[in-house]
PDB file of N, CA, C and O in Angstrom, chain B, residues numbered from 101:
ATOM      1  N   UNK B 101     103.120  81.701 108.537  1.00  0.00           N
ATOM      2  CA  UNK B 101     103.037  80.260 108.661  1.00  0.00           C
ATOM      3  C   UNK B 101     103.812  79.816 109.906  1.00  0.00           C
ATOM      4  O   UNK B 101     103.467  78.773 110.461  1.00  0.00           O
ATOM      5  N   UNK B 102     104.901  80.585 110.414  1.00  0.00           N
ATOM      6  CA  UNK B 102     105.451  80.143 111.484  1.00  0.00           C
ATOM      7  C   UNK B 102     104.890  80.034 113.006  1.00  0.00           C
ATOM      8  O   UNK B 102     105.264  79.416 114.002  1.00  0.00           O
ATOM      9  N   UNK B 103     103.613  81.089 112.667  1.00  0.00           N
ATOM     10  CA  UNK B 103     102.763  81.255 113.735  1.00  0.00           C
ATOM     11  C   UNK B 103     101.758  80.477 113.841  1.00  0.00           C
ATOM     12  O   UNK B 103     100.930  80.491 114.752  1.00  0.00           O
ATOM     13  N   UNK B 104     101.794  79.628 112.730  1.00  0.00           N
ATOM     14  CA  UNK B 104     100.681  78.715 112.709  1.00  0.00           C
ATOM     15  C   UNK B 104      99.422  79.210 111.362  1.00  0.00           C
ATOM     16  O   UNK B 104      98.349  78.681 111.070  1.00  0.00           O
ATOM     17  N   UNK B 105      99.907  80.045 110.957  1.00  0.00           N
ATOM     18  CA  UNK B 105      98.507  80.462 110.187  1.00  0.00           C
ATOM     19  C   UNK B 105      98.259  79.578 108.906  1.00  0.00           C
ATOM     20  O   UNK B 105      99.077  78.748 108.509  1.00  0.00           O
ATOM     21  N   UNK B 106      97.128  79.819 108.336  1.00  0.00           N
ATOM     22  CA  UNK B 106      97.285  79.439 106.906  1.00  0.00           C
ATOM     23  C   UNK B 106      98.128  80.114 106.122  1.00  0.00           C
ATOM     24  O   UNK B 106      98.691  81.181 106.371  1.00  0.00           O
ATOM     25  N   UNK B 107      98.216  79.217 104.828  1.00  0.00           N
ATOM     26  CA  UNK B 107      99.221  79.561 103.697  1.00  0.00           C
ATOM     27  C   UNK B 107      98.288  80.990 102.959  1.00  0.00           C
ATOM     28  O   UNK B 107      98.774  81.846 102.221  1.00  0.00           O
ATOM     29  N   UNK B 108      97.097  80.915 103.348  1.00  0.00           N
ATOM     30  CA  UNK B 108      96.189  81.716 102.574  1.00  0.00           C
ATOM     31  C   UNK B 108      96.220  83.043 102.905  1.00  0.00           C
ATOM     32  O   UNK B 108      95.683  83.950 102.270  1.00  0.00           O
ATOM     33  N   UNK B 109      97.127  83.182 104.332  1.00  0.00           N
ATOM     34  CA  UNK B 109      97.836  84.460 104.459  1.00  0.00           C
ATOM     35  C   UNK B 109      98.414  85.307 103.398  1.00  0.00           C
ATOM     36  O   UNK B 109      98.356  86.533 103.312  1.00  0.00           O
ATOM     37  N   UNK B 110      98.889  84.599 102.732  1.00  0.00           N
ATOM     38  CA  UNK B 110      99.711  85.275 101.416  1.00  0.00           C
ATOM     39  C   UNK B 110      98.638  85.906 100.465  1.00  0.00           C
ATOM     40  O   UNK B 110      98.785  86.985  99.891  1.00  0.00           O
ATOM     41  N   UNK B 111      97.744  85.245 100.389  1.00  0.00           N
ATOM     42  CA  UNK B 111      96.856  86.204  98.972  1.00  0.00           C
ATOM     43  C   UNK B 111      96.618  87.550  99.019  1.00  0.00           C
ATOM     44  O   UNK B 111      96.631  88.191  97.968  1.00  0.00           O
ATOM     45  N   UNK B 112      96.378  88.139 100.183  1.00  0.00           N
ATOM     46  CA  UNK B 112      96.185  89.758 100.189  1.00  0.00           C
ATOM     47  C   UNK B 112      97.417  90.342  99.960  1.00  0.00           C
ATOM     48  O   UNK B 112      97.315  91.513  99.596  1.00  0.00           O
ATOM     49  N   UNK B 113      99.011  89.751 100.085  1.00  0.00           N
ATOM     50  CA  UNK B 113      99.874  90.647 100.079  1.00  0.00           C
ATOM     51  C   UNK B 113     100.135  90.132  98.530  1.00  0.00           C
ATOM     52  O   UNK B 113     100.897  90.823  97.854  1.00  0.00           O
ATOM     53  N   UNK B 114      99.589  89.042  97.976  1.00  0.00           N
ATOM     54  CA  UNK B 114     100.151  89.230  96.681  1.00  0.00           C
ATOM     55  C   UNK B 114      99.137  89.698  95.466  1.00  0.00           C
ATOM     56  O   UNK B 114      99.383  89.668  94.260  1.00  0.00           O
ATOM     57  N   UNK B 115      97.952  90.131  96.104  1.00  0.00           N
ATOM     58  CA  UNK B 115      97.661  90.672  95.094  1.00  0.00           C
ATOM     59  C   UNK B 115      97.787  91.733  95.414  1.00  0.00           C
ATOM     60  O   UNK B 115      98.061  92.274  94.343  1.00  0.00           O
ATOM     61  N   UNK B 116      97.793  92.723  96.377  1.00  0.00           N
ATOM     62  CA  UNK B 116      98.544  94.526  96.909  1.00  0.00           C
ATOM     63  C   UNK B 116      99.654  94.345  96.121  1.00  0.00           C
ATOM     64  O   UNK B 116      99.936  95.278  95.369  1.00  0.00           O
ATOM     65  N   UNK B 117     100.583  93.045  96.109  1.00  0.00           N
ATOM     66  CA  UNK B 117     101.663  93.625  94.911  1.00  0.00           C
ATOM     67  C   UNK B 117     101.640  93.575  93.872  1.00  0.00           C
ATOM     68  O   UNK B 117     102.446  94.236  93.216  1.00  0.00           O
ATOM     69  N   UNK B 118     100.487  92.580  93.133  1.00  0.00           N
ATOM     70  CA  UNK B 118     100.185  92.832  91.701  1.00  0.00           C
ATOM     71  C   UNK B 118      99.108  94.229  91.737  1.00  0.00           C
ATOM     72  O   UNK B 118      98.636  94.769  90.736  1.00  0.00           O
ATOM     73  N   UNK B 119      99.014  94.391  92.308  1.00  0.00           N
ATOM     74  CA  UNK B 119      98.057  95.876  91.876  1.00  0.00           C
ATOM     75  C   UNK B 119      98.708  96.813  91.885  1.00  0.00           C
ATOM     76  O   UNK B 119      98.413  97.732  91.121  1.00  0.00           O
ATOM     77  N   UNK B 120      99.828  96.920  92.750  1.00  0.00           N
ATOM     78  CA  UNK B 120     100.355  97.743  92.764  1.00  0.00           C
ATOM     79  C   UNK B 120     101.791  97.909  91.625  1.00  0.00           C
ATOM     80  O   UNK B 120     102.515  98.885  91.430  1.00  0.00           O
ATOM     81  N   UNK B 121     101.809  97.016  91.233  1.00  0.00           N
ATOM     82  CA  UNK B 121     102.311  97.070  89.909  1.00  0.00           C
ATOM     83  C   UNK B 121     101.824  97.141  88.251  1.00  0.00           C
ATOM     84  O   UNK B 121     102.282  97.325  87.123  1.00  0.00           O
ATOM     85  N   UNK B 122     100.574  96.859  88.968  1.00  0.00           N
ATOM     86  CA  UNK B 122      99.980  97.141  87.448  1.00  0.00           C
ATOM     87  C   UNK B 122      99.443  98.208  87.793  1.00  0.00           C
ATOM     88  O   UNK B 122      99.021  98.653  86.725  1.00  0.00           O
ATOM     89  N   UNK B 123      99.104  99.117  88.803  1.00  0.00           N
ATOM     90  CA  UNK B 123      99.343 100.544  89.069  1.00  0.00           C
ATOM     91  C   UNK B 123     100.262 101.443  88.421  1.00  0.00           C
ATOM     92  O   UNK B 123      99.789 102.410  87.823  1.00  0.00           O
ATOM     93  N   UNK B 124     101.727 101.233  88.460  1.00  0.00           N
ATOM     94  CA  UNK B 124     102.418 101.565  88.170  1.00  0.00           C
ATOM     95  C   UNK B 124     103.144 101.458  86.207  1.00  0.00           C
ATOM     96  O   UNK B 124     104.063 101.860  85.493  1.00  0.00           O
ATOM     97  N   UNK B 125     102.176 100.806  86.198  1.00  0.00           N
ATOM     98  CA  UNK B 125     102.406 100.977  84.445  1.00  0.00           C
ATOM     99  C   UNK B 125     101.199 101.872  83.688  1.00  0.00           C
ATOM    100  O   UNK B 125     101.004 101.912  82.473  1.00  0.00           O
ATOM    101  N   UNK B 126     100.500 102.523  84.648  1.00  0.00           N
ATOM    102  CA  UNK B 126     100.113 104.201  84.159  1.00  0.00           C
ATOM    103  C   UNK B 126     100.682 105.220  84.753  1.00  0.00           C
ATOM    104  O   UNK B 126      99.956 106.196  84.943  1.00  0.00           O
ATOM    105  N   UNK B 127     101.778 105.279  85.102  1.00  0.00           N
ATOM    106  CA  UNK B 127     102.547 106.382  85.744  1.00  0.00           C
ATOM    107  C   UNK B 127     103.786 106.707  84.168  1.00  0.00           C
ATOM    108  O   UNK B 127     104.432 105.930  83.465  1.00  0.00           O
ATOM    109  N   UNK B 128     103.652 108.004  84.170  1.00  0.00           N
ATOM    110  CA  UNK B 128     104.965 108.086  83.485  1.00  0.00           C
ATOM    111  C   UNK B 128     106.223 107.638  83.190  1.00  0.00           C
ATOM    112  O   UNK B 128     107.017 108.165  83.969  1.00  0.00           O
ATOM    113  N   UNK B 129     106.832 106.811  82.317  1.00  0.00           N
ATOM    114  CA  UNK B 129     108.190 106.087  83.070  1.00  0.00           C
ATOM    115  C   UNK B 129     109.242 106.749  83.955  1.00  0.00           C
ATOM    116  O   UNK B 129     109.775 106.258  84.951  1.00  0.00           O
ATOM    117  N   UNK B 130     109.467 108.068  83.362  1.00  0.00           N
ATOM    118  CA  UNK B 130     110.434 109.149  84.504  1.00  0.00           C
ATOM    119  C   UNK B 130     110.322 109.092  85.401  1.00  0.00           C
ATOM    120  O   UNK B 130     111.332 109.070  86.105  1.00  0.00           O
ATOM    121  N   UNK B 131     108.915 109.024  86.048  1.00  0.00           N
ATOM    122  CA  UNK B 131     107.831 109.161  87.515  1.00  0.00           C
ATOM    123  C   UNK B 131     108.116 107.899  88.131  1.00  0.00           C
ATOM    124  O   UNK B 131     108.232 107.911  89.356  1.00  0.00           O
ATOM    125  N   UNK B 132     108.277 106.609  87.409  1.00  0.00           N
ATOM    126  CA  UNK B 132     107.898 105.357  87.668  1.00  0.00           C
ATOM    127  C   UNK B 132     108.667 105.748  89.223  1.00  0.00           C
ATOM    128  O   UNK B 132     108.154 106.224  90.236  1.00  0.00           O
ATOM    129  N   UNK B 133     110.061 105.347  88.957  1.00  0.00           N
ATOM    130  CA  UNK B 133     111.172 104.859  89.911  1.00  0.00           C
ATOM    131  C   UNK B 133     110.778 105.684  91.126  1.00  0.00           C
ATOM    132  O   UNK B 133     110.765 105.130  92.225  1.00  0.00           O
ATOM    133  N   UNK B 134     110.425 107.096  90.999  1.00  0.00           N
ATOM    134  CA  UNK B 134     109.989 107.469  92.311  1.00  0.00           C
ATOM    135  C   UNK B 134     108.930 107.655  92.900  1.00  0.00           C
ATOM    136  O   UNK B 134     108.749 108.373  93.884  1.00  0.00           O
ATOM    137  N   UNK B 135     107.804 106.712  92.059  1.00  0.00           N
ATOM    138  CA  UNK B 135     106.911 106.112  92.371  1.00  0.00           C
ATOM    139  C   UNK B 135     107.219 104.922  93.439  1.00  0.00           C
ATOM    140  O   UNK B 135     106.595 104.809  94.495  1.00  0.00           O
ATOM    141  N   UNK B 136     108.234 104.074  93.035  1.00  0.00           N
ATOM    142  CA  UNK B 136     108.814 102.794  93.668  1.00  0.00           C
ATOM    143  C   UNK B 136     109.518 103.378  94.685  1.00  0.00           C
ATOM    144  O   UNK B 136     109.363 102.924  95.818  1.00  0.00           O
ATOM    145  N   UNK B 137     110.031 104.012  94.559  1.00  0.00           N
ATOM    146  CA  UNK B 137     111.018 104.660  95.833  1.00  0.00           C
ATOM    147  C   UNK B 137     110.071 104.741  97.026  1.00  0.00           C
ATOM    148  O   UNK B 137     109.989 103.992  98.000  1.00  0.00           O
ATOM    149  N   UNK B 138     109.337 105.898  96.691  1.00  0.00           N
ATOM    150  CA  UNK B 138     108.338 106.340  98.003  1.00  0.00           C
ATOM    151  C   UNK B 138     107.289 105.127  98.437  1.00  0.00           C
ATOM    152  O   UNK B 138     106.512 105.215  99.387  1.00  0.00           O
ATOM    153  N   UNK B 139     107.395 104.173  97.708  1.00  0.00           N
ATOM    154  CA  UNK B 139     106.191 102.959  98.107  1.00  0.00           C
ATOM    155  C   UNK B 139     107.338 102.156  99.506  1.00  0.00           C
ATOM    156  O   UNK B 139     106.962 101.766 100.611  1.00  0.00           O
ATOM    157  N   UNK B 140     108.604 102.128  98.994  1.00  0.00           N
ATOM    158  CA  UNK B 140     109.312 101.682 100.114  1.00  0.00           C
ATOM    159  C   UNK B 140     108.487 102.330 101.826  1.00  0.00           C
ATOM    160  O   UNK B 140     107.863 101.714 102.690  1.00  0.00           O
ATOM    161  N   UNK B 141     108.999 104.257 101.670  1.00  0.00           N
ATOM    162  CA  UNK B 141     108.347 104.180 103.001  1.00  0.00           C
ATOM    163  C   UNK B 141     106.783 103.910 103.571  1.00  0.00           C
ATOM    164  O   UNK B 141     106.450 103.789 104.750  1.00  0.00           O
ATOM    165  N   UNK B 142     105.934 103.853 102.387  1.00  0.00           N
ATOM    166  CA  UNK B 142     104.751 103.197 102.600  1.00  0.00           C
ATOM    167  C   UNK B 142     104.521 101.985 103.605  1.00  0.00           C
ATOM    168  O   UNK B 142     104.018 101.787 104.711  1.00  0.00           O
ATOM    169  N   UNK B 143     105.450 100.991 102.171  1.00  0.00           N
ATOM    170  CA  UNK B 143     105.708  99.980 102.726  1.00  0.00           C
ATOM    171  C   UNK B 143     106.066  99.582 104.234  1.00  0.00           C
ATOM    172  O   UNK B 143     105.512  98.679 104.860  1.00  0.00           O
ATOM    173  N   UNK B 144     107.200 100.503 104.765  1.00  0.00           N
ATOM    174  CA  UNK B 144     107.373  99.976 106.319  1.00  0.00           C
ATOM    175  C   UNK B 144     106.676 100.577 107.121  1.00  0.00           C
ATOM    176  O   UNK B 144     106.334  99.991 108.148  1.00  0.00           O
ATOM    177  N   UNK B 145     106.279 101.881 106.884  1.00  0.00           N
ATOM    178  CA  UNK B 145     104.595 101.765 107.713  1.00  0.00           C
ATOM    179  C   UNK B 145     103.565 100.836 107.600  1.00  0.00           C
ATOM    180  O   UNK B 145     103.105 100.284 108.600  1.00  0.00           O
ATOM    181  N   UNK B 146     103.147 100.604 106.435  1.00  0.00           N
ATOM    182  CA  UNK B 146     101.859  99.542 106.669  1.00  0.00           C
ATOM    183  C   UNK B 146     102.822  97.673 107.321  1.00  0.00           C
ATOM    184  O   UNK B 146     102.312  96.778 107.995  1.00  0.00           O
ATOM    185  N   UNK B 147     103.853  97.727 106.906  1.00  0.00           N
ATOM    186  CA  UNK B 147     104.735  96.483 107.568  1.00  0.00           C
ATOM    187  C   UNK B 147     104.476  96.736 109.347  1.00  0.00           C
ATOM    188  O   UNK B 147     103.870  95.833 109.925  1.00  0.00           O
ATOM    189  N   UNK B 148     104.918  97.898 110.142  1.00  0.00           N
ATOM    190  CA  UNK B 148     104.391  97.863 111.023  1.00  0.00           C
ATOM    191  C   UNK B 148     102.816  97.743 111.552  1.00  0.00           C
ATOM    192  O   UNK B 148     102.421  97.163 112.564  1.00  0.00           O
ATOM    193  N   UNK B 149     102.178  98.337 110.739  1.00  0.00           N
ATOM    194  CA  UNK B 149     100.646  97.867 111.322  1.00  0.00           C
ATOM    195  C   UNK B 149      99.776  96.458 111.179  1.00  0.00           C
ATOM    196  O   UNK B 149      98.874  96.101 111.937  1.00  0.00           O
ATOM    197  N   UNK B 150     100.279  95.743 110.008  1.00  0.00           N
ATOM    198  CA  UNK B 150     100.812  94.427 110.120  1.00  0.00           C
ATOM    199  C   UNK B 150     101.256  93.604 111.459  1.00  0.00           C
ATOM    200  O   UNK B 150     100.741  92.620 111.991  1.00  0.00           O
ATOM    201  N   UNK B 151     102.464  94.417 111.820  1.00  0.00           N
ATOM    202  CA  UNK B 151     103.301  93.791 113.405  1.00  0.00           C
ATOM    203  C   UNK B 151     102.382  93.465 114.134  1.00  0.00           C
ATOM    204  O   UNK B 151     102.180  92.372 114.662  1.00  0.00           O
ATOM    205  N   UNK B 152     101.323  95.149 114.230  1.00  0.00           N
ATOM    206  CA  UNK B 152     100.507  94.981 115.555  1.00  0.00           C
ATOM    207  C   UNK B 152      99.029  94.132 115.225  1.00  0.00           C
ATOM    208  O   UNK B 152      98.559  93.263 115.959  1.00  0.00           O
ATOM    209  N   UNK B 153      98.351  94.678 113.759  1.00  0.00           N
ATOM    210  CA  UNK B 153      97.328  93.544 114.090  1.00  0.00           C
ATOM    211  C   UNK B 153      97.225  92.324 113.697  1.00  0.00           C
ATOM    212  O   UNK B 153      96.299  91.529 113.861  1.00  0.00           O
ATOM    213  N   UNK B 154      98.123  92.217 113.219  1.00  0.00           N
ATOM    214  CA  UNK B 154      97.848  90.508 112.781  1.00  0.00           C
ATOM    215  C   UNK B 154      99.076  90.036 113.938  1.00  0.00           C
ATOM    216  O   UNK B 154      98.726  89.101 114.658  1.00  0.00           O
ATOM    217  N   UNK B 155     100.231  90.492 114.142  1.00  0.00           N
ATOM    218  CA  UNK B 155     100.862  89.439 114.559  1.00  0.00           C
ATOM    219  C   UNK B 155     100.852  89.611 116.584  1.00  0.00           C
ATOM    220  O   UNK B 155     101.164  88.823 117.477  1.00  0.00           O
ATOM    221  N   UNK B 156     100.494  90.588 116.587  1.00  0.00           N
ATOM    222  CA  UNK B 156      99.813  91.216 117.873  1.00  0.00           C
ATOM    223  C   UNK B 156     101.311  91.919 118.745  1.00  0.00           C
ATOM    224  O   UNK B 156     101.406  91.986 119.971  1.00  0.00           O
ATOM    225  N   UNK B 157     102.170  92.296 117.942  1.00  0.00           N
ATOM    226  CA  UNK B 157     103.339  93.071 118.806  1.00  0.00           C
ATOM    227  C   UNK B 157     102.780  94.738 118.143  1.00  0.00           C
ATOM    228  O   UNK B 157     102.222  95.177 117.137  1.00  0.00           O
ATOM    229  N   UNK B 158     103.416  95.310 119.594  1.00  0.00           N
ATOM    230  CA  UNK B 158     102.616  96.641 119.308  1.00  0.00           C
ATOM    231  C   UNK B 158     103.840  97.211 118.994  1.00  0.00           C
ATOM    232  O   UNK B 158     104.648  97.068 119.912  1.00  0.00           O
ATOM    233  N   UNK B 159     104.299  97.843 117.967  1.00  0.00           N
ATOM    234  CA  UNK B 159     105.310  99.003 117.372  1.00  0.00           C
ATOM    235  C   UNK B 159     105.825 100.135 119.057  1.00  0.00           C
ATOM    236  O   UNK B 159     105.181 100.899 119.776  1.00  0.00           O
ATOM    237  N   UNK B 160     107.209  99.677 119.045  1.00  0.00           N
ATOM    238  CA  UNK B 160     107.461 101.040 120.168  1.00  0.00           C
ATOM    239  C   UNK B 160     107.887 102.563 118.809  1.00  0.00           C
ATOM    240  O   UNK B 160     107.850 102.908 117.628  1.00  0.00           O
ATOM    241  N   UNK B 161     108.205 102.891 120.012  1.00  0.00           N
ATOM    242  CA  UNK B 161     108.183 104.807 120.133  1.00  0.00           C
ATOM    243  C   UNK B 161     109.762 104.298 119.011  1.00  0.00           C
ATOM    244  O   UNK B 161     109.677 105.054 118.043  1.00  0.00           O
ATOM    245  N   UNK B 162     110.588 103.704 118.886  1.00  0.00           N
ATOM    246  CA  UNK B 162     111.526 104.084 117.465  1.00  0.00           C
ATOM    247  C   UNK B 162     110.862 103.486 116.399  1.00  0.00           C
ATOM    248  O   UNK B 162     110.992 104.054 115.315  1.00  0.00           O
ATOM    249  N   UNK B 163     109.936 102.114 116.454  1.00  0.00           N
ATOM    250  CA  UNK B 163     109.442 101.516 115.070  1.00  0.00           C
ATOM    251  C   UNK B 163     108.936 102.789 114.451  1.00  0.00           C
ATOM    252  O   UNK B 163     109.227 103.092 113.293  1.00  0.00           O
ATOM    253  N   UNK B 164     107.932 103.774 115.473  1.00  0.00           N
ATOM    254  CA  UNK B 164     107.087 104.496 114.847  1.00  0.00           C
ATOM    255  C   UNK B 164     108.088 105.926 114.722  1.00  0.00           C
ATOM    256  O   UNK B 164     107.828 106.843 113.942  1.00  0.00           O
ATOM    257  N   UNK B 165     108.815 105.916 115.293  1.00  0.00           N
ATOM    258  CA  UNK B 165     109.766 107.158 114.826  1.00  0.00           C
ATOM    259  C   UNK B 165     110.013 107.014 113.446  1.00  0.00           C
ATOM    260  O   UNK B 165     109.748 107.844 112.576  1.00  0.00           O
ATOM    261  N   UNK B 166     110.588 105.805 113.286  1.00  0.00           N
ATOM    262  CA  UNK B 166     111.438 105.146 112.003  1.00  0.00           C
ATOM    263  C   UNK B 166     110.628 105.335 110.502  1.00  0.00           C
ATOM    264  O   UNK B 166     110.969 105.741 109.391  1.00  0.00           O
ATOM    265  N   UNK B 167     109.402 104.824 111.085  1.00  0.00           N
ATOM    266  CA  UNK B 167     108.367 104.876 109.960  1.00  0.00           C
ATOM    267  C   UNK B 167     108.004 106.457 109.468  1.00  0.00           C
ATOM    268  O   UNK B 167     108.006 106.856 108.303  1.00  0.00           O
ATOM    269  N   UNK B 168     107.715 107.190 110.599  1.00  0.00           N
ATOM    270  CA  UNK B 168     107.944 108.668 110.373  1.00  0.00           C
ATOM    271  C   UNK B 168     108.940 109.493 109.676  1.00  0.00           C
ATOM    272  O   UNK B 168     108.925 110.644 109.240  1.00  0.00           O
ATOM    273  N   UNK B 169     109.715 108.652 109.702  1.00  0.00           N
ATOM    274  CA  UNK B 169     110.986 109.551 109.344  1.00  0.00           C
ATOM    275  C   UNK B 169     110.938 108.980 107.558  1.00  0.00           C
ATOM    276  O   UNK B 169     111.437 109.649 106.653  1.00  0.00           O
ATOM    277  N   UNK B 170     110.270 107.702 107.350  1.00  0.00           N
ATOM    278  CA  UNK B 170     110.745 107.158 105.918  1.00  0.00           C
ATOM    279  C   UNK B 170     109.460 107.793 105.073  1.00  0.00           C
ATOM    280  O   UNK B 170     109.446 108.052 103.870  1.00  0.00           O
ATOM    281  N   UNK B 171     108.171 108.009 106.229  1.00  0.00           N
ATOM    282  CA  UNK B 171     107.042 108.712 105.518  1.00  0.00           C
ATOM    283  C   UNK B 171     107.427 109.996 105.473  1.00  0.00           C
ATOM    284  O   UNK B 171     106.352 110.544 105.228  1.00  0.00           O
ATOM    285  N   UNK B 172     108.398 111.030 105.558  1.00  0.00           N
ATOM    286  CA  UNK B 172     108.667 111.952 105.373  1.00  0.00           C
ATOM    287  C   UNK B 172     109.377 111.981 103.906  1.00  0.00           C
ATOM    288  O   UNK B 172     109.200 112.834 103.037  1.00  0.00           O
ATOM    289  N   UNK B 173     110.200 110.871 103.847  1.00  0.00           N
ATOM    290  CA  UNK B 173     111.635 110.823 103.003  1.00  0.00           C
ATOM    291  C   UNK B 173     110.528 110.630 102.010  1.00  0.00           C
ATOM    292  O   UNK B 173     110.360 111.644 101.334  1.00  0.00           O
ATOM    293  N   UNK B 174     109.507 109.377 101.635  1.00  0.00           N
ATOM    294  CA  UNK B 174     108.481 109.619 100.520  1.00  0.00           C
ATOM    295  C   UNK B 174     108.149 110.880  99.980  1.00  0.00           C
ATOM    296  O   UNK B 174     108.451 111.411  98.911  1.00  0.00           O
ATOM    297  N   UNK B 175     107.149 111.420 101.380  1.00  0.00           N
ATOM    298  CA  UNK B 175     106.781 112.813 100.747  1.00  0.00           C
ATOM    299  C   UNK B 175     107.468 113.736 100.110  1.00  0.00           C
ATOM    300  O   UNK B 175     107.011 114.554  99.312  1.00  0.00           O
ATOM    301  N   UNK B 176     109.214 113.545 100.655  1.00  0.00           N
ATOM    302  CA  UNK B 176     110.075 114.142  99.626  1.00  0.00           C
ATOM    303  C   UNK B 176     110.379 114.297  98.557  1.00  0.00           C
ATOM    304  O   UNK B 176     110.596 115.281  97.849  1.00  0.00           O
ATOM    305  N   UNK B 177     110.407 112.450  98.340  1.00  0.00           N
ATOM    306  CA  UNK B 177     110.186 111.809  97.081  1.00  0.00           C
ATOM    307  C   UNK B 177     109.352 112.298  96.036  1.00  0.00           C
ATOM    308  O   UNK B 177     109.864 112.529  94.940  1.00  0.00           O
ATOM    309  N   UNK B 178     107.985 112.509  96.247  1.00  0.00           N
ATOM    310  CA  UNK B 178     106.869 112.299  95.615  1.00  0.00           C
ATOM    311  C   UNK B 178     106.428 114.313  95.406  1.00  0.00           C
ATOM    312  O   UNK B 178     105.675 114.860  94.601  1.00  0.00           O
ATOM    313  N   UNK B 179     106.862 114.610  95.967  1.00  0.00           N
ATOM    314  CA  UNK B 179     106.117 116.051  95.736  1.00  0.00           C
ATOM    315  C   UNK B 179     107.267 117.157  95.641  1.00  0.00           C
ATOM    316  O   UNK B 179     107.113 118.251  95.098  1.00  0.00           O
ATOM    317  N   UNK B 180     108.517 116.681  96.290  1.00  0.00           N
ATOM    318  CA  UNK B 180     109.330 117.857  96.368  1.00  0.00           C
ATOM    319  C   UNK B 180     109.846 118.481  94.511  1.00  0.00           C
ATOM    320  O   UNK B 180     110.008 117.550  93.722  1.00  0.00           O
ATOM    321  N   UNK B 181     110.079 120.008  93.899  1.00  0.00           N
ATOM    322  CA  UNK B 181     110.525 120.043  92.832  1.00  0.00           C
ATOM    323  C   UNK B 181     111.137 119.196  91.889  1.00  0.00           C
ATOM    324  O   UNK B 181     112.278 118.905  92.247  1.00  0.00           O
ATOM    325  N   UNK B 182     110.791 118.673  90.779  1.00  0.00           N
ATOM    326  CA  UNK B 182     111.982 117.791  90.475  1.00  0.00           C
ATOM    327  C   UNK B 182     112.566 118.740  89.307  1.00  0.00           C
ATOM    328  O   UNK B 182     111.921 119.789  89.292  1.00  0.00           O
ATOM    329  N   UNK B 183     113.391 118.720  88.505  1.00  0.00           N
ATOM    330  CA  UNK B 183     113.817 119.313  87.202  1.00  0.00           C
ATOM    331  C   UNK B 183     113.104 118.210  86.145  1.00  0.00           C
ATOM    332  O   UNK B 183     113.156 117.011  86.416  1.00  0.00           O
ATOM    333  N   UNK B 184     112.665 118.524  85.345  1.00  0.00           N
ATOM    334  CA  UNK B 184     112.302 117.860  83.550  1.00  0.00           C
ATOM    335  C   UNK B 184     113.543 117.297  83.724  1.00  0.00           C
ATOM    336  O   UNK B 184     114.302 117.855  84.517  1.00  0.00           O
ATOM    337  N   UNK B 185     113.988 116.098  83.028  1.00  0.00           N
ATOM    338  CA  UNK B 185     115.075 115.038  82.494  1.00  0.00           C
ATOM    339  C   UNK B 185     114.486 115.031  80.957  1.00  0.00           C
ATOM    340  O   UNK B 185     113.269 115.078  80.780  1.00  0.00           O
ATOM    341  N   UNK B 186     115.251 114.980  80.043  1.00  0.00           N
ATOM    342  CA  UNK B 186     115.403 114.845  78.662  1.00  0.00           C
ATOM    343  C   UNK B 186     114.992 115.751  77.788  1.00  0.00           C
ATOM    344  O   UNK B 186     115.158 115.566  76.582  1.00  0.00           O
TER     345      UNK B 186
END
């Protein structure tokens, strides 16, 4: 809105977050949290591609380092061994 847009900007990011929460209530509850965890580095990757096409700044060489480095920390998240809890 500061850029001038419509308010109607908002509907795609709020329903990506209701879906993505009612996503998350078929995940195991154990699973849940690092389900949520790894959506973080999702999150600031697709936040940068955002930057560039809608708001038209192009991500330098650390945005996209940065994002690399948090899409790694996910994949950690999400696939590395875990131990059973309970």
């Amino acid at each position: 809105m500061r850029l001038g847009a419509s308010v109607w900007w908002l509907a795609p990011g709020i329903v990506a977050l209701g879906l993505f929460a009612w996503a998350l209530t078929f995940i195991d509850s154990d699973a849940a949290g690092r389900a949520y965890a790894a959506y973080g580095g999702v999150y600031i990757a697709a936040t940068l591609v955002w930057l560039w096409a809608v708001e038209g700044t192009r991500p330098d060489r650390w945005d996209i380092t940065g994002a690399i480095v948090c899409l790694i920390g996910a994949g950690i998240i999400l696939f590395a061994p875990h131990r059973a809890t309970g």
